[in-house]
C-alpha positions as CSV (number, residue, x, y, z in Angstrom):
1,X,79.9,12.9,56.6
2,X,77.0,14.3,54.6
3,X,74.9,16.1,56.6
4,X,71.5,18.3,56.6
5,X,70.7,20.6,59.5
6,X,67.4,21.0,60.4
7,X,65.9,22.3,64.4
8,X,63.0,20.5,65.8
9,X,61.0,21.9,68.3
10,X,60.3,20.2,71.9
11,X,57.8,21.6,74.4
12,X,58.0,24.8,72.3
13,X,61.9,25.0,72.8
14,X,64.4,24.4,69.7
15,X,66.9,21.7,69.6
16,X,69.3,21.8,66.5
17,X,69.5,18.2,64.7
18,X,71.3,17.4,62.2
19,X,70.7,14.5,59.6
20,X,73.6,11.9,58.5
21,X,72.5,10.7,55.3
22,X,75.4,7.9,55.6
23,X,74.2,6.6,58.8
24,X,70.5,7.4,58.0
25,X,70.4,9.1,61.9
26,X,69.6,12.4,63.4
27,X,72.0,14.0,65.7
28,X,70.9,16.4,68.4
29,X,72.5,19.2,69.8
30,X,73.7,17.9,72.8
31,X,73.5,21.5,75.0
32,X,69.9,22.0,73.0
33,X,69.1,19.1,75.1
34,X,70.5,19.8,78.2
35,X,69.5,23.5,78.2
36,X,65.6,21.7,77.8
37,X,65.7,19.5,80.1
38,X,67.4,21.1,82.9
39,X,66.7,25.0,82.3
40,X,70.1,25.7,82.8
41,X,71.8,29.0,82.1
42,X,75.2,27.8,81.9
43,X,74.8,24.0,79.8
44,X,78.5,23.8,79.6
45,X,79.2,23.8,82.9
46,X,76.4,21.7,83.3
47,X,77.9,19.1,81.3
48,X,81.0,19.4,82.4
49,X,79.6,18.3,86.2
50,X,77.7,15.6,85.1
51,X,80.7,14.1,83.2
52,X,82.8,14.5,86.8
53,X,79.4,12.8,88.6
54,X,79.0,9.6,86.0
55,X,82.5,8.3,85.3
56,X,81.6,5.6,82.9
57,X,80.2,8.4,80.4
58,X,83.0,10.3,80.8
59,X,85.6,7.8,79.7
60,X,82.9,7.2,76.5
61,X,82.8,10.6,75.3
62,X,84.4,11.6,73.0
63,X,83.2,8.5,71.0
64,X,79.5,9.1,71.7
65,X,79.4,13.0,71.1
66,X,80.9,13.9,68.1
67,X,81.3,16.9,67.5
68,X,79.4,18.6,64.1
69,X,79.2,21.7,62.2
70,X,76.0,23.9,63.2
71,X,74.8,27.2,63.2
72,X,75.4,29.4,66.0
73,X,74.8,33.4,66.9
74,X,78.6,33.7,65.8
75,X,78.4,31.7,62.8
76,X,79.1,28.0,62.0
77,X,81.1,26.2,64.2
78,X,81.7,22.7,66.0
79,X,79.5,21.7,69.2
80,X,79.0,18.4,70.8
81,X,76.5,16.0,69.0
82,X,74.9,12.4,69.9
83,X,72.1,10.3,68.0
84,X,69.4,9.1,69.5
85,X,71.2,5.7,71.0
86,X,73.5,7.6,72.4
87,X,71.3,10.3,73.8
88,X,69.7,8.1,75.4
89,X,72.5,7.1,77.6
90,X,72.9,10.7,78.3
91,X,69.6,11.1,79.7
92,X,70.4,8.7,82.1
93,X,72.4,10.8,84.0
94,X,70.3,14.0,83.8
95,X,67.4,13.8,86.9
96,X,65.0,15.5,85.1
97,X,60.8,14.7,85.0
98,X,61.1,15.7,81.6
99,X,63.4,12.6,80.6
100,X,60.2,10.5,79.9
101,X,58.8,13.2,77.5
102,X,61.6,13.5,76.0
103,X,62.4,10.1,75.2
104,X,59.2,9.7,74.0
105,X,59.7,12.9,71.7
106,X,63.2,11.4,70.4
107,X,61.2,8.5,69.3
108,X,58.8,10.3,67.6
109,X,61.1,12.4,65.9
110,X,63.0,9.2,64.5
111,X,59.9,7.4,62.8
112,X,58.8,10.7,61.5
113,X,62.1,11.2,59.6
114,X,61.7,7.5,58.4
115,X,58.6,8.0,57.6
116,X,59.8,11.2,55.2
117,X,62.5,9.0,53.4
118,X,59.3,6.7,52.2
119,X,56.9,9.9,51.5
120,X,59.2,13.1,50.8
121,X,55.2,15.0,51.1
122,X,54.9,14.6,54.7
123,X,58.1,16.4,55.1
124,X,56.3,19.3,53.8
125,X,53.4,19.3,55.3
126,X,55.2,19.4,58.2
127,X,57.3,22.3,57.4
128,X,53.8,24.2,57.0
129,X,52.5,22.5,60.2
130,X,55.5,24.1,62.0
131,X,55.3,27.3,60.4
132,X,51.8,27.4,61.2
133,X,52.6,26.7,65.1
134,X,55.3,30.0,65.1
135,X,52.1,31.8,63.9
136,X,53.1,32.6,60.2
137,X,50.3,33.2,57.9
138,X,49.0,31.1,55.2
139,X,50.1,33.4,52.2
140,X,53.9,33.8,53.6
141,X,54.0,30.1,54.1
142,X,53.2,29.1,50.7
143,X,55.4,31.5,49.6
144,X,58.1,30.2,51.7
145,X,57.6,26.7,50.4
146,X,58.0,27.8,47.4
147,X,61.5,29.4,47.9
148,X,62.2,25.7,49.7
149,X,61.9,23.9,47.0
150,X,63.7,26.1,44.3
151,X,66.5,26.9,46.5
152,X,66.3,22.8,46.4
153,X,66.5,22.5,42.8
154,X,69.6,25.2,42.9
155,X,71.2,22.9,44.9
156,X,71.0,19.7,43.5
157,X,72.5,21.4,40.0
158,X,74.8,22.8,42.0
159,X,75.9,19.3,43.4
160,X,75.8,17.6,39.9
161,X,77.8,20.1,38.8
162,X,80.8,19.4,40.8
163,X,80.0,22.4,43.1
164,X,81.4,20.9,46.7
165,X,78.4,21.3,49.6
166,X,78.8,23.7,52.5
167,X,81.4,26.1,51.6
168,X,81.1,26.6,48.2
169,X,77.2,26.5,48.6
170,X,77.7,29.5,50.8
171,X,80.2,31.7,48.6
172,X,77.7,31.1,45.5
173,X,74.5,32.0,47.5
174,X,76.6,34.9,48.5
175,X,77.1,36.0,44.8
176,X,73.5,36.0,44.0
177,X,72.4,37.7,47.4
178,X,75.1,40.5,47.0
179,X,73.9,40.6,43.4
180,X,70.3,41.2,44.3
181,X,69.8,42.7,47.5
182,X,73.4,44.4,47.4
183,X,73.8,42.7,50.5
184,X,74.9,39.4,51.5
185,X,73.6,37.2,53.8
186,X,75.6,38.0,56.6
187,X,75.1,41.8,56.0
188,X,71.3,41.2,55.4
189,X,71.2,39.6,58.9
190,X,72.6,42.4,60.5
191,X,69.9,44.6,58.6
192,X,67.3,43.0,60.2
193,X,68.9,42.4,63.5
194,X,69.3,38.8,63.3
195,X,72.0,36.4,64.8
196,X,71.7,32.5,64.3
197,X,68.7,32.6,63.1
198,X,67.3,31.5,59.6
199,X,67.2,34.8,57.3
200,X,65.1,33.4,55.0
201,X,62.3,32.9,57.4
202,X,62.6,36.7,58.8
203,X,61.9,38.0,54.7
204,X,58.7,39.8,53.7
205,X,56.6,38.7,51.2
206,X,58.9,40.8,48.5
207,X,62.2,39.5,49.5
208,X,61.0,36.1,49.6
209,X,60.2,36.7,46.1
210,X,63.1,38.7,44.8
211,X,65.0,35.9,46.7
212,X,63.3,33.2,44.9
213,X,63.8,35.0,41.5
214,X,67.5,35.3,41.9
215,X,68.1,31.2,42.6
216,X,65.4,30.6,39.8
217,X,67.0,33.0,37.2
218,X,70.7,31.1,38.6
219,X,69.3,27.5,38.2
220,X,68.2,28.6,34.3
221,X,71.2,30.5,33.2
222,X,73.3,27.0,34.9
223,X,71.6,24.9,32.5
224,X,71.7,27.3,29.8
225,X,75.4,28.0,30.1
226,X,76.1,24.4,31.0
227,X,78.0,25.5,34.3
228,X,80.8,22.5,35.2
229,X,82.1,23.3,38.5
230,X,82.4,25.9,41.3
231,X,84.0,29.0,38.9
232,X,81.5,28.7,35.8
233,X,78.7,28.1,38.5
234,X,80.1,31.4,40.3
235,X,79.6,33.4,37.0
236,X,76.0,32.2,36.5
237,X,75.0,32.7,39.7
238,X,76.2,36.3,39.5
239,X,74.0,36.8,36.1
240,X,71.0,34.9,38.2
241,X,71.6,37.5,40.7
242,X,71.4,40.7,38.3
243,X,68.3,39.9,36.3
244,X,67.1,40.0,40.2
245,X,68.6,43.0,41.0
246,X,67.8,44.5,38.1
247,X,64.0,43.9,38.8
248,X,64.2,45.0,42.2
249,X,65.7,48.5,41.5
250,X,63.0,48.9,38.3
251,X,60.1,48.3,42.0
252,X,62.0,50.6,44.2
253,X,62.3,53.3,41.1
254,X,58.5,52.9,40.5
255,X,57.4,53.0,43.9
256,X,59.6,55.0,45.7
257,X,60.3,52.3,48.8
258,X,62.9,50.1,49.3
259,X,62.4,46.4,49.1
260,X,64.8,45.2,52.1
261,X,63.5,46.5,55.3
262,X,64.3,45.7,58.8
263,X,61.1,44.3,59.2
264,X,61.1,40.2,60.7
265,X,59.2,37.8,62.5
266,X,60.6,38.6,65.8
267,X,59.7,42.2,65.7
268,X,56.4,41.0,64.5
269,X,56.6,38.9,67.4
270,X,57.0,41.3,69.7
271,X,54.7,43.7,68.7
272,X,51.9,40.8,68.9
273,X,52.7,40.3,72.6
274,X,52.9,43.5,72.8
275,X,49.5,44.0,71.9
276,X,47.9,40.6,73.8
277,X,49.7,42.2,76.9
278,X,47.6,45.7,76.4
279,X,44.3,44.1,76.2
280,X,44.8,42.0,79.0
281,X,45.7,45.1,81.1
């Protein structure tokens, strides 16, 4: 199954989807779901009543919720998924006023992603429209596009190559990470106190850009070596990763501050409440 996580975002609450390109369907995290609709603190158990209370989708489940690879606080791992059909049926057993929103919303999100296959631009512009609504400013954004679509263009050499998706995407990111920041992408999480979320949208303006420069320098020395496979394509993106890292100790030499930082959105976040909450007092 070829698949593309992405996380959608319901009444301001995040459900993790994931995109079958074989199918052309989205799946949806079934506990995102239930954890929205119910507010429950424990969705497991939650799921595991309403499977003793509705027999019929019991018997059905293993068929209707697959389960998927998706990002988690603890890494990638496997969790119960359904697409929208089968969602649906799930709903039905959940008493909740929000079902009718919701359903509504799964709609939505289905001609939207149909909609994106015809015109590839409105997924953008909806990237920045959702970037916009977490309250990201218009200069990070467009830098952030940016790194969207060359760590796109990495990729797709990567896959006509003969570099296999997922794993091998990860261990080569890796390389040019540890090759730039001296960190990789794990470590760099724990830098910036950070668990399953995105890294990439947590970097300052610099590490966006020293990111970008590593994946762009790797995507040019690819072509330039003509990279076949996952070892070859391992040694460029350890070059691509140097003539970052090379750059970004010449900055820190000539300015005297490091360019990773602890600094992320939540913090910023934070501090922002922080601030709303003082002037309200």
């Amino acid at each position: 199954m070829k698949i593309m996580s992405n996380i959608k975002l319901f009444e301001s609450k995040q459900i993790r989807t994931i995109w079958n390109e074989i199918e052309q369907k989205w799946y949806f995290v079934v506990e995102d779901v239930i954890s929205v609709l119910t507010d429950s603190k424990d969705t497991k158990q939650y799921i595991k009543r309403m499977r003793q209370r509705d027999k019929e989708l019991a018997k059905g489940w293993v068929q209707i919720v697959p389960t998927l690879m998706v990002e988690t606080a603890g890494g990638r791992q496997r969790m119960g998924c359904a697409n929208a059909k089968n969602l649906l049926r799930i709903i039905q057993s959940i008493p909740s006023p929000k079902a009718e929103p919701f359903k509504q919303w799964l709609a939505q999100v289905g001609s939207d992603r149909l909609e994106e296959i015809e015109n590839p631009e409105l997924a953008t512009q909806r990237t920045r429209e959702l970037y916009k609504l977490k309250g990201y400013p218009d200069d990070w954004i467009e830098k952030r596009m940016r790194s969207i679509a060359i760590r796109e263009e990495l990729t797709d050499e990567w896959k006509n190559r003969g570099v296999r998706e997922q794993l091998e995407y990860a261990i080569l990111t890796a390389e040019i990470s540890k090759a730039t920041f001296g960190l990789t992408p794990s470590e760099y999480k724990k830098v910036k106190g950070l668990k399953s979320q995105n890294l990439r949208d947590h970097m300052t303006d610099l590490e966006l850009i020293f990111s970008m420069l590593g994946e762009a320098s790797t995507t040019k020395v690819t072509k330039a070596k003509n990279a076949k496979g996952f070892t070859e394509s391992k040694h460029a993106a350890k070059i691509g990763g140097n003539i970052a890292g090379h750059a970004l100790d010449e900055l820190e030499k000539e300015s005297g501050e490091k360019v990773v930082t602890s600094e992320n959105y939540l913090l910023k976040e934070k501090k922002i409440k922080e601030l709303k909450g003082g002037k309200e007092k």
